[in-house]
C-alpha positions, 0 to 999 in steps of 0.5 A: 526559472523551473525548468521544463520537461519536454512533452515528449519525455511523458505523456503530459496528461491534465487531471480534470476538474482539480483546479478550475480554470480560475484565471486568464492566460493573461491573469496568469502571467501577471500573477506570476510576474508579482510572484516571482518577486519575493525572495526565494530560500537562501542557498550556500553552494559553496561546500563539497562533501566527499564519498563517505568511507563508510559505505561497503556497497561497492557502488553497487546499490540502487533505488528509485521513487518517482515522479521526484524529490521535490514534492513543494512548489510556490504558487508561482510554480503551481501556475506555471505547471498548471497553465504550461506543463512547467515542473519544478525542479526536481518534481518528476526527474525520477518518473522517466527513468521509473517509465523506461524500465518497462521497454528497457529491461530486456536488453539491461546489464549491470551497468545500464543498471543506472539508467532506470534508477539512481547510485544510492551511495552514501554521500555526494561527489563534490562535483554533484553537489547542487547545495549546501544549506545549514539549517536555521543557522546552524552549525552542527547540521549539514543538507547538500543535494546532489545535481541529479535527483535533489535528494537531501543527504543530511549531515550531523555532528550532533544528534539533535542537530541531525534529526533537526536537520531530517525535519527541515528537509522533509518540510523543505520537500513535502510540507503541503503532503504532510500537513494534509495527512496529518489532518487525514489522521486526526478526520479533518481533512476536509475542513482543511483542504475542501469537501472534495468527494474524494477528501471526504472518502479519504478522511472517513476510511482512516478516523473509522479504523483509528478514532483518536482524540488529542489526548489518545494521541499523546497516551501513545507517546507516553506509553511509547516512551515510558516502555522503552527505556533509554531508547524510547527516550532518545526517540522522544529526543529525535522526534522533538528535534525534527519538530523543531526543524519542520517548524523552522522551515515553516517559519523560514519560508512564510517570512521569505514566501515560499512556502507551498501555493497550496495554502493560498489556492485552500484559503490559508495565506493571502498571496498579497499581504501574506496573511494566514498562518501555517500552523507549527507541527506538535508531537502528536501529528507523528502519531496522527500520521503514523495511523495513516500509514499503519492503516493503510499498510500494515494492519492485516485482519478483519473482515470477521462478519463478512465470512460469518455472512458467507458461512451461514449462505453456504450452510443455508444452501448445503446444511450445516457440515457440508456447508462448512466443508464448502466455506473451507474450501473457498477459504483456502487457510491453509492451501498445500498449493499456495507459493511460499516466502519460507519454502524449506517446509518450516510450519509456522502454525497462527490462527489456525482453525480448531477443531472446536470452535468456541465463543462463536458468536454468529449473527442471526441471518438478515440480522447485520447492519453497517453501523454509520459514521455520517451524520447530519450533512448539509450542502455538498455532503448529502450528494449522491456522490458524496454518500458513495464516497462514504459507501466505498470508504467504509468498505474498504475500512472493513474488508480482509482484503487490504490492498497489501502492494510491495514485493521483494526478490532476495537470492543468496550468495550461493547463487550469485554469480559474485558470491555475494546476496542480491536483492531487488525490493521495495513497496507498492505505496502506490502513485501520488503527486507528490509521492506519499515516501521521500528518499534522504540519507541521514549521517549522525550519532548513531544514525547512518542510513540512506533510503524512503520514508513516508512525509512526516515520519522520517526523522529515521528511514524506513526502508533503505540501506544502512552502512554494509546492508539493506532492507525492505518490507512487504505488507504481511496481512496476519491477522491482528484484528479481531471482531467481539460480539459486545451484548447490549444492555439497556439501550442501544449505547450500553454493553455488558463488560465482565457482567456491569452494564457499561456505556460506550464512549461516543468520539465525534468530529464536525468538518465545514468547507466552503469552495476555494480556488483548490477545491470548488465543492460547494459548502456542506458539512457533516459530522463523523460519529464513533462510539468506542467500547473497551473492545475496540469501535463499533462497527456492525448492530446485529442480534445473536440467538435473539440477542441484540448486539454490537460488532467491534473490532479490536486491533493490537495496534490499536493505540500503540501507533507510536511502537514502532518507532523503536524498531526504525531507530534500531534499523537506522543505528549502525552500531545495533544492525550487524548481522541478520541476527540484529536485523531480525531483533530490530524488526521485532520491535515494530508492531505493524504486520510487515513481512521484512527482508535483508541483504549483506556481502554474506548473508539474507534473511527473512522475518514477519512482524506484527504483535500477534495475539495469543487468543484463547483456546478454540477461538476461531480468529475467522469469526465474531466471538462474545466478548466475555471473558474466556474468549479475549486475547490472554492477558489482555489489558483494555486500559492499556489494550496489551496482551500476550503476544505469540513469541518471536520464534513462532513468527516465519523467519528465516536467515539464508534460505536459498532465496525468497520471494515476497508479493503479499503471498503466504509467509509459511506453512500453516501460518493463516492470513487474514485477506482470501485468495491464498491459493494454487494461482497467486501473484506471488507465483510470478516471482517464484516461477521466475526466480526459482528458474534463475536459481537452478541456472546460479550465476544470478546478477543484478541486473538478472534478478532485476529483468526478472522483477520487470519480467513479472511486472509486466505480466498477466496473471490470469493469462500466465497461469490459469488461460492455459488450462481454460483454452485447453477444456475449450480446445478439447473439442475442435471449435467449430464457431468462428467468432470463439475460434477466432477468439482462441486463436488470438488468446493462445498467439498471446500466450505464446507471446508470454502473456505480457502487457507491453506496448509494442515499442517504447511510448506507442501507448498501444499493446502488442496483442491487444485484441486478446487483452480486451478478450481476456479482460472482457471474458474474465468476469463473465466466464467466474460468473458462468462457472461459479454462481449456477453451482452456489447460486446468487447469495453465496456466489454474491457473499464468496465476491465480497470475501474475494473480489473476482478481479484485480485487472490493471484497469479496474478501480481498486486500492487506496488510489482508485483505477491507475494504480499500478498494482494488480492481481493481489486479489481475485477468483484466479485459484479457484477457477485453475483448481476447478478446471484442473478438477474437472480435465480430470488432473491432480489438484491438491486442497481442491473445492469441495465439488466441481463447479464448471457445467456442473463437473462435466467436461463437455458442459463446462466447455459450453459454458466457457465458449458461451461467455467468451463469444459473448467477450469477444463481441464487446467493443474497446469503448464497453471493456474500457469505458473511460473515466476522468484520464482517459476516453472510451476505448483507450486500452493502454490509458485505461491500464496506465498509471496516474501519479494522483494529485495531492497538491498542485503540481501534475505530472503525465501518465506512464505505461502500467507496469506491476512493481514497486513504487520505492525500489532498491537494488542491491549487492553489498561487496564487503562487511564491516 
């Protein structure tokens, strides 16, 4: 029987309302007796398998991924977790280790490195082999899992035999996961798995950005292909072979019945006659699956019409020039106080703003409106709630500010107290049951890698550790979307292409649900509506100069989901990656906007990916532009939607910097990002400032750079870097009011602490200065709101917060998860409140705000203003400042902050204590080269 974890391991929390209570204690019990009686999947335990030689880490590379391996469990298992708290094997032996981190980093050495993650070695000491299974029968492929976390080290004489082998283990750890988000890339979700607000939400947020249908799905194949010569078509191999091995699975576990009891709670087999079917996977769900991840992660830009919205508020208010002058200054493109990743003063100049700007194609004031995706609803799907699941969706499609997560410490061998580079990364995909990556090792013909991989893409890893070097990424957010003003003509659905009135294409799903044992929606349908123009999908209606028009958005990614593919092959190829040099040429083949990052015995380095592309002369990459000729990317080819792209060279990069820092900051001198917010305070500060301290000191370790991860991730941005400078226009004056000195007291002792959200011991699930937290969370909006808006009054302060939210606390409800989500302070008012108050102390700010905001630029009535709200801040109770939600009652601090692994299928796992770092991490320090 799966074994328990004790409760006092996590803090076991049931997420309400995701699997009524559908049967009896006593029902459950029996159900599980019958359940437990089909044959479960055939094990040989008998094979060993030694240390691989060809590893150079020295046993010094590490990672983790919670909550565990195991992201499949029976039905049997699924109740059993659901009525008991029981886990399977596997599911969620990585979240504790993930968990302690948090407490246990300041006292961590190199070796209690091991303690918070696991020995990433290549291979499996004999005596840690769990099991040895040979896939299918087969006999060129090999899957031991170690006793210790289950991970799948995949062992091939063949190259088919091998990736046959990736995707038997990938199914064998996430097939439920896969299968859900291959129906999230293709928007039908819902019909699949139930019409869950949340299902229809999710489903929406990914057909909008990326509306495909069957055959655009497998263009992108051929064209993958066709274009990459002999590599393209060993990817084409490697991808039909670990198809073959999913479905193997698929056909292995429905005969012997255990597969994931998922598809018994969503209607889809019977648990008594085992009838239903499990369809087989098809080449074009990697690429259905491939638009998630793209989408979610790696597609930087947007968001085009919200600032044409915000300039024309500025220049309504302050007339064109100095309107302008004000929009720029909150846009911060291209701050001299902005932390960089390339910090040696190298200027990488993209999207820059010309100093005339042409084809702009500004939308006429009041004149915009959101172009629906949602039609015809019936039953569930024309609730209030569903409509909001709609509304947040289509928000979050069509923002700049892409929910980036991930960071990355790397420090040269200069440095190190070895001599050799160390580097502590990974990405912030945030945190899922199970989890969205899965960890393997895969040993081959030209394969040999250990690492993550998102479900259903990992017949290569893709972020990990090959034989003598390590890499990871974080999301970049360079602009490679960019919104056309298309002129309409004739009607609504028609446009001006090179002056022939063309229509549009008009792409539609229609998804039906009715309740299941998962998912007790009640029935509803509705239908999903794109229209298509040679410029990308619809996304707003509005009129230009009189003129009625339709805002599209055209991605360089967009049809080319499937590219990348050659860059991961590369990484993973031992014979390509050899040096930085090799490293860099194989990143450049991955079309996603991604800042990547490598480590080996000697050497680091740095390089931003994405196909960039060449706009044409004084074109704004901020702003709609017509969509004529003149103005579209140069070279552009709609049928096949290529173009020029900025050459490699002209991308930040970098080998062997004295070190690098990566939290979704910006790359390099002049190079513009889309998201705003890249100012004087970021969280990509947090890392700097740490890192740069260890650097003067040299002699970083492992488990030093590590302390400084977990330093930061623990910390308060706002409280770090900009609550100083508030408490010191406040304490200008003595404080005579009780209730703010009091206030002031509590907020400097927390300072004084380092600003930390921490528990006050290990598990207490209370913080140490928790009063000052609630302060500082309570007063933060008020004090943005009190600063900012009597100065650009309610339209602009309103249309500035929809460029940049104001806040990103731990507890706020924001990114692809909602509220526990572990990452925070990427987006937020942070800059410009430290470069206003700065201004208004009168001290040197570098690419200030066009004028000072705080009691209109006076000390003595800024002070008044701050003192006002934080009175106000402090008299608001826990239960106001944390309201509670679905996790957690009223008034909870700690729960409020504290991360969910958020249900993607039936097993649940308990909350942990909110730290900000990566979800898949790796630590790593290469001894020798080959």
């Amino acid at each position: 029987m799966p074994r328990r974890t004790p409760r006092t391991a996590l803090d076991r929390q049931r997420t309400p309302r995701r699997f009524p209570k559908f049967l009896g204690a006593a029902s459950i019990c029996a159900l599980i007796a019958a359940l437990l009686s089909p044959l479960t999947q055939a094990v040989a335990a008998d094979s060993t398998t030694a240390l691989a030689a060809n590893d150079y880490c020295g046993g010094q590379c590490s990672d983790i991924l919670p909550p565990g391996q195991n992201g499949n469990a029976t039905l049997a298992q699924i109740l059993l977790n659901q009525a008991f708290g029981i886990q399977p094997d596997h599911a969620e032996d990585q979240l504790g280790p993930y968990n302690n981190l948090a407490s246990g980093a300041a006292t961590l050495t190199d070796a209690k490195i091991n303690d918070f993650f696991n020995d990433a070695s290549f291979g499996v000491a004999s005596d840690q082999v769990a099991s040895s299974t040979a896939p299918g029968g087969r006999t060129d492929v090999t899957i031991v899992r170690d006793k210790k976390t289950g991970v799948p080290h995949i062992t091939g004489t063949t190259r088919y035999g091998t990736e046959y082998g990736a995707g038997y283990a990938a199914a064998q750890d996430r097939l439920w996961l896969m299968d859900v988000f291959r129906h999230v890339g293709r928007g039908q979700l819902t019909s699949f798995a139930g019409g869950a607000s949340s299902n229809q939400g999710l489903e929406q947020e990914f057909w909008r950005n990326a509306p495909y249908t069957e055959a655009d799905l497998q263009t992108q194949i051929d064209n993958a292909i066709a274009n990459n010569g002999a590599r393209g078509q060993q990817a084409l191999a490697d991808a039909n072979a670990y198809i073959d091995g999913i479905n193997a699975y698929i056909d292995a576990s429905d005969s012997g019945r255990y597969f994931p009891g998922e598809y018994v709670l969503t209607g889809h087999k019977d648990s008594i006659t085992n009838a239903g079917t499990i369809d087989h996977f098809k080449i074009t769900d990697l690429v259905a699956l491939a638009s998630v991840i793209g989408s979610l992660f790696g597609s930087g830009g947007g968001g085009e019409v919200n600032n044409a919205i915000s300039l024309l508020a500025a220049q309504s208010k302050y007339g064109v020039t100095e309107g302008t002058k004000v929009w720029e200054s909150f846009r911060e493109r291209n701050d001299p106080e902005a932390v960089l990743t390339v910090h040696n003063g190298e200027s990488f100049p993209y999207a820059s703003k010309p100093d005339t700007a042409q084809g702009e194609a500004l939308p006429d004031a009041g004149s915009v409106t959101q172009e629906p995706l949602v039609y015809d609803r019936t039953g569930s799907a024309a609730t209030a709630t569903a409509t909001g699941a709609s509304a947040t969706a289509a928000a979050t499609t069509l923002t700049s500010a892409k929910r980036g997560m991930s960071n990355a410490l790397v420090v040269s061998g200069k440095y190190t107290a070895s001599g050799h580079p160390i580097a502590v990364f990974g990405p912030q995909t945030g945190y899922f049951a199970p989890q969205l990556l899965m960890l393997q090792e895969i040993q081959g013909p030209g394969l040999s890698a250990r690492g993550a991989s998102f479900a259903g893409l990992s017949m290569y890893v893709e972020l990990g550790r090959g034989q003598d070097y390590s890499w990871s990424a974080t999301t970049s957010g360079q602009d490679i979307i960019d919104t056309y003003a298309v002129e309409l003509c004739q009607d609504d659905y028609h446009y001006l292409y090179h002056g022939a009135c063309t229509a549009m294409d008009k792409v539609e799903r229609t998804n039906s649900w009715k309740p299941t044992t998962a998912d007790g929606t009640a029935a509803g349908s509705y239908r999903m509506q794109v229209y298509r123009t040679k410029y990308g999908p619809v996304e707003y209606r509005a009129t230009v100069g009189g003129k009625k028009v339709a805002y599209t958005t055209l991605r360089s990614s967009y049809m080319h989901e499937a590219d990348s593919i050659i860059g991961f092959q590369m990484l993973n190829d031992p014979d390509y990656v050899k040096s930085p040099g090799t490293f860099q040429s194989a990143v450049q083949h991955i079309n996603y906007t991604f800042n990547w990052f490598y480590a080996d015995s000697s050497h680091t380095a740095y390089y931003n990916s994405g196909d960039n592309p060449v706009r044409a002369a004084g074109v704004d990459a901020e702003f709609p532009v017509w969509a004529q000729a003149a103005y579209e990317w140069r070279n552009w080819d709609p049928t096949t939607n290529t173009a020029s792209y900025t050459p490699p060279s002209a991308h930040p990069n970098s080998i062997d910097q004295d070190y690098y820092i990566s939290w979704n900051n910006k790359q390099a001198k002049d190079y513009t990002t889309a998201p705003w917010g890249d100012g004087s305070v970021h969280r990509g500060n947090l890392l700097e400032d740490r890192v740069k301290k260890l650097v003067a000191a040299g002699g970083v370790t492992r488990s030093s750079l590590t302390k400084a991860m977990a330093d930061a991730a623990l910390a308060d941005l706002r409280a770090e870097d900009v609550l100083p400078k508030l408490l010191k226009v406040i304490n200008s004056s003595t404080v005579t009011d009780t209730t703010a000195a009091a206030a002031v007291t509590k907020l400097s002792d927390w300072v004084t602490a380092g600003a930390k959200r921490k528990e006050t011991s290990a598990g207490s699930k209370a913080y140490a200065n928790a009063d000052a937290i609630r302060i500082l969370d309570a007063w933060w909006p008020l004090l943005v709101k009190a600063e900012f808006e009597p100065g650009l009054g309610t339209d602009l302060y309103t249309a500035f917060s929809n460029n940049l939210p104001i806040d990103e606390s731990p507890s706020a409800a924001h990114g692809p998860t909602g509220a526990h989500a572990g990452s925070s302070f990427q987006y937020g008012w942070w800059s410009y409140v430290d470069k206003d108050i700065r201004a208004v102390l009168g001290e040197s700010v570098q690419g200030g705000l066009s004028q000072k905001y705080c009691g209109g630029g006076t000390l003595s009535a800024c002070r008044d203003a701050l003192i006002s709200t934080l009175k106000t801040a402090a008299g608001l109770t826990a239960a106001q400042v944390y309201p509670g939600d679905d996790q957690c009652s009223a008034g909870d601090q700690w729960c409020a902050d504290s991360i969910v692994q958020r249900t993607l299928g039936g097993i649940k796992h308990g909350r942990i204590t909110w730290q900000n770092r990566p979800t898949y991490q790796q630590v790593v320090e290469y001894t020798s080269h080959r």
